[in-house]
C-alpha positions in Angstrom: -25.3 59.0 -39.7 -25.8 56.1 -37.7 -26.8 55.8 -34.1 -26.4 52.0 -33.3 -23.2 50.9 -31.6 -21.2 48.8 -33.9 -19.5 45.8 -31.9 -16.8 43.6 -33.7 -17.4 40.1 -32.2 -13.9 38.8 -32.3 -10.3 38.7 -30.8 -8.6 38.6 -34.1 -6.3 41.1 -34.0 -6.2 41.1 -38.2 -10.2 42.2 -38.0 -9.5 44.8 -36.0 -7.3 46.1 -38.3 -9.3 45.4 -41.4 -12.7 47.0 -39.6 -10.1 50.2 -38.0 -9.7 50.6 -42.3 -13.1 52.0 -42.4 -13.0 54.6 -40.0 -16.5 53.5 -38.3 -16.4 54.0 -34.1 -16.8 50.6 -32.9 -16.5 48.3 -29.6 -14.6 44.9 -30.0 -15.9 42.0 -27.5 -14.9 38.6 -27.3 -17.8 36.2 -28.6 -16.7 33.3 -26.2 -17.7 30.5 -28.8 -16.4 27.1 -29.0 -14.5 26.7 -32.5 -14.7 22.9 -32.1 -16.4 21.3 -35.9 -19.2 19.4 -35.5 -18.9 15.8 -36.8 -18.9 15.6 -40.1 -19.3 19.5 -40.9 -17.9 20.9 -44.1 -15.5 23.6 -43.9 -17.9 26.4 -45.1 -20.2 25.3 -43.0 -18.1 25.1 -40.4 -17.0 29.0 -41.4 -20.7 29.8 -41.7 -21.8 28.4 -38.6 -19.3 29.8 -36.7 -19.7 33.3 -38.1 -23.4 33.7 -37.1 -22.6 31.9 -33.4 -19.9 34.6 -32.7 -22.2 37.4 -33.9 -25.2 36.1 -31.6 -23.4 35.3 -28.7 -22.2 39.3 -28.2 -25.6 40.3 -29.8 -27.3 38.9 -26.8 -25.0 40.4 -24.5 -25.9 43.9 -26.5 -29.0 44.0 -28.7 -29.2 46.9 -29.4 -25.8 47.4 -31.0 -25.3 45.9 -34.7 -22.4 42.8 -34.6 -20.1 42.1 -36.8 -18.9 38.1 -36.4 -16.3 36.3 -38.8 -14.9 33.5 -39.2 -12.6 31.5 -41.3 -11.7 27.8 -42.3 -9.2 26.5 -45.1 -10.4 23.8 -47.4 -7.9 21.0 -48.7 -9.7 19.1 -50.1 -12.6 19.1 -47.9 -10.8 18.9 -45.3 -10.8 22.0 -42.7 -7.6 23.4 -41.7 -8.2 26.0 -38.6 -5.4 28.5 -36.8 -2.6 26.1 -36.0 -1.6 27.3 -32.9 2.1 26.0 -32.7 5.3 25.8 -35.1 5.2 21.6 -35.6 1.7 21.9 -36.7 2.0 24.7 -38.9 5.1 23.0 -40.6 2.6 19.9 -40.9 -0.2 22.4 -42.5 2.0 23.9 -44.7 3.8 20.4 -45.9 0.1 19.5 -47.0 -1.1 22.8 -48.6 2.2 23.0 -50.7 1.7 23.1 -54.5 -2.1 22.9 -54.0 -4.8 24.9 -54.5 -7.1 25.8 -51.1 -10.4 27.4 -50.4 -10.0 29.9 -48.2 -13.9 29.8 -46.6 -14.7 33.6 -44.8 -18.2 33.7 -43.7 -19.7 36.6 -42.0 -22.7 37.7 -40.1 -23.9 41.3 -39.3 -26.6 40.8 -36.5 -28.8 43.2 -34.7 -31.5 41.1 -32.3 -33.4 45.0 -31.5 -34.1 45.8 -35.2 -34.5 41.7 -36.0 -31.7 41.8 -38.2 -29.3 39.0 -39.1 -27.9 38.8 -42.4 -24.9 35.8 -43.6 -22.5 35.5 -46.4 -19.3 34.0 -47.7 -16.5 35.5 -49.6 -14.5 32.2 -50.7 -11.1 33.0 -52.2 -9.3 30.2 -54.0 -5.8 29.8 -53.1 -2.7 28.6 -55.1 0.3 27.5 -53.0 3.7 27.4 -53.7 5.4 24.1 -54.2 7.9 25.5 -51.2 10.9 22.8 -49.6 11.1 22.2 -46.1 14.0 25.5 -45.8 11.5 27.8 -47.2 8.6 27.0 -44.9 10.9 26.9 -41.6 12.4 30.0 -42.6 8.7 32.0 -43.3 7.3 30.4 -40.0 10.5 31.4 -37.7 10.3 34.8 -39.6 6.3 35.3 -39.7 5.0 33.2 -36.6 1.5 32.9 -38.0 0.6 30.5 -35.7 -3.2 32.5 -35.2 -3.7 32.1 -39.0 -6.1 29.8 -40.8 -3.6 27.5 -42.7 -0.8 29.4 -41.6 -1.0 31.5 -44.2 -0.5 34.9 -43.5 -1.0 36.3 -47.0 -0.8 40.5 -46.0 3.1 40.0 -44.4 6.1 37.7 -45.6 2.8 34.9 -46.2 2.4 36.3 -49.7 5.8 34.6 -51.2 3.8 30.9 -50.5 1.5 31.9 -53.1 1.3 31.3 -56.5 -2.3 33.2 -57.0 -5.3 34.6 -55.1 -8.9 34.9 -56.7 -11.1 36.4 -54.8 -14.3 39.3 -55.4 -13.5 40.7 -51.8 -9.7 41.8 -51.2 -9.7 41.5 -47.9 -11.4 38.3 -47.2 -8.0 36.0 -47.2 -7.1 38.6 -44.0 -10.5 37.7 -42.3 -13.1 40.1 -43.2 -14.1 40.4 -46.5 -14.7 44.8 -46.2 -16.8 44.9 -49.1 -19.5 42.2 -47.8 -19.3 43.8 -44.2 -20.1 47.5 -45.6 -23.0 46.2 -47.4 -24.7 44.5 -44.7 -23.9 47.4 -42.4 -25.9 50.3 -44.8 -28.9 47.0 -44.7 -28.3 47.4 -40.7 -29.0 51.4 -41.1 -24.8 52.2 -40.4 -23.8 54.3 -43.8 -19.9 54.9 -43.6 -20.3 57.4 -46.3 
């Protein structure tokens, strides 16, 4: 058994869930990083870097604890496509991602500054869209809102009917935290679910 504090670094309400799936006691705490990309930053990068900022920045609040940060960034094209925020630009988003195939980028970082532990990966999971009309996308956004999802793409609700396919060696990664990833680098951190 564990004796570390587990701390989700994150106000995504979809991690919480995902994390909740594992039955593991753990504290949630906003990681107060800018999401801005830096010039010229690749969308994995921008995933990775973003991952490991969110993880540190509650780690230094807590050391002791082991944190959990995420992040994820769609690639079109090498483009990044981030949480839209609003309807207009997740009807622009999802104009663009139609009948294309996406990268969905979901980087994570288990950090624990006590023990000197800091571990990164990336579950990618390649994305088919839909070629979906202008009707279909208003009605899945006035129906869905998924105006805090990467894309817009909200692939565990209504979200799934945009998609043509999902490949992917961590299920849960296209939600926001790949589960198989984050167990593993929580038995290197000393927490065991089982």
């Amino acid at each position: 058994m564990h004796t570390r504090t587990v701390i989700l670094a994150s106000t995504s309400r979809y991690r919480r869930e995902l994390l909740e799936r594992l039955r593991l006691p753990f504290d949630v705490h906003a990681p107060g990083v800018d999401e801005t990309a830096l010039p010229g930053e690749a969308p994995r990068e921008l995933a990775r870097r973003l991952a490991l900022a969110k993880a540190q920045a509650v780690a230094a609040r807590f050391p002791g604890a082991v944190v959990i940060g995420s992040d994820q960034v769609a690639d079109l094209d090498g483009q990044a496509l981030g949480k839209p925020g609003n309807h207009e630009r997740a009807v622009e988003q999802l104009r663009r991602m139609r009948g294309q195939t996406l990268i969905f980028h979901t980087a994570l970082a288990v950090v624990c500054l006590d023990a000197g532990f800091c571990q990164q990966d990336i579950a990618p999971v390649r994305v088919v869209f839909r070629d979906l009309g202008d009707a279909a996308i208003e009605h899945y956004l006035r129906t869905e809102q998924p105006y805090d999802c990467a894309g817009s793409a909200k692939s565990e609700g209504m979200g799934i009917g945009l998609l043509e396919a999902i490949e992917s060696d961590d299920p849960t990664a296209l939600v926001g935290l790949p589960l198989i990833r984050t167990c593993r680098m929580l038995r290197a951190a000393g927490v065991d679910l089982l």
